[in-house]
N, C-alpha and C positions, 0 to 999 in steps of 0.2 A: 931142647934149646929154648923153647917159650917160657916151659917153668923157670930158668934159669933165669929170663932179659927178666917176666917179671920180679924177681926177687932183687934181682938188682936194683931195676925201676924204683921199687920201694922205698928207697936210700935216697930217693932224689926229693920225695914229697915232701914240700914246706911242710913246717908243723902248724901253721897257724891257719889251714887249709878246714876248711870245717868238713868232716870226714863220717857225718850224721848225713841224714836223706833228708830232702827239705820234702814232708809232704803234705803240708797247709796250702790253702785257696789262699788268694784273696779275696778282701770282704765285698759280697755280694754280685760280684760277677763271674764267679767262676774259672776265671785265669789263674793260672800258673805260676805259684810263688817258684823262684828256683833261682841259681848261680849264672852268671852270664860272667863269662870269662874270657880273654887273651892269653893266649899260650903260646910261646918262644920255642921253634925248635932249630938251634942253633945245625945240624945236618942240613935240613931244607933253608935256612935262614930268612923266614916266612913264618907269620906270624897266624894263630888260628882264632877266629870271633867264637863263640858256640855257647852254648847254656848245657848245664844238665842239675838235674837235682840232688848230686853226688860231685863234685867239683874233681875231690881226689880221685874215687875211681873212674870218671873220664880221662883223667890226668893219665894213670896208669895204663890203660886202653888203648889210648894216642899213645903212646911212647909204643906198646907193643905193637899196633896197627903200622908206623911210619919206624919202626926199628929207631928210636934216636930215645937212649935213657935221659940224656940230657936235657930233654927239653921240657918247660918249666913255666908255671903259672909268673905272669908277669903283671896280671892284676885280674881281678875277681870281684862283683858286686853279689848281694843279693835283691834280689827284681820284685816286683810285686805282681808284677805280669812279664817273665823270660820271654816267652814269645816275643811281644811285641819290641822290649827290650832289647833282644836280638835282631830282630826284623830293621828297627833304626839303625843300628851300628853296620848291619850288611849293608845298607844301604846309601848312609853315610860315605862311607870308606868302599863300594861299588867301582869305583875306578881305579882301587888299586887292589883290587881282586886278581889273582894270581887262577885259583882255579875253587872252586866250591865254596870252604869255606876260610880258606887260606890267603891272606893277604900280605902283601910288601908295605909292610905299613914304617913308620920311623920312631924313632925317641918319641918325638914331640908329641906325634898321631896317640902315642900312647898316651901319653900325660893329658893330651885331649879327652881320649876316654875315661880318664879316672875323673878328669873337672868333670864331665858330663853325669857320671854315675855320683859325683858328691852334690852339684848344681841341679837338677834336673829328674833328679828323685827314678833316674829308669828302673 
């Protein structure tokens, strides 16, 4: 049944999803370039913060992990430090944290995140 959701899963992956492993520093500190992402899964209808340095195959994982093929990259930066980048956005959106890293976030909340990831260079 897994090999099956994944292949399904597959069918769901934006194409414009960079689907390469981010594995560059950045310059002189040491941190973690990578993907810091919100992802929609209309089963839980809850929304997920998270970073990885593979956007897509976390994408696929979560679908298999939480059984929902549905559910779908709703915006996606690249960070120059994920970490810390994530660390804000947890923390931001902290009161409407549902459970780890899952939050009841809204429209707007989102559209917040993407000004912030164009604004603020996270």
């Amino acid at each position: 049944i897994r090999n099956r959701f994944e292949q399904v899963s597959k069918e769901y992956i934006p194409s414009n999803l960079p689907s390469w492993s981010i594995t560059t520093q950045a310059e002189g500190n040491g941190n973690q370039r990578g993907g810091v992402y919100v992802i929609f899964s209309p089963r839980l209808c809850l929304h997920k913060i998270g970073k990885s340095k593979n956007v897509a195959n976390r994408l696929t994982s979560i679908r298999v992990n939480i059984m929902d093929r549905k559910a779908h990259v709703v915006f996606y930066l690249i960070a120059q430090n994920m970490d810390r980048a994530e660390r804000y956005l947890h923390q931001r959106y902290s009161y409407k944290r549902i459970e780890g890293e899952w939050f009841d976030l809204s429209k707007y909340d989102v559209a917040e995140i993407a000004s912030f990831g164009k604004n603020y260079h996270l």
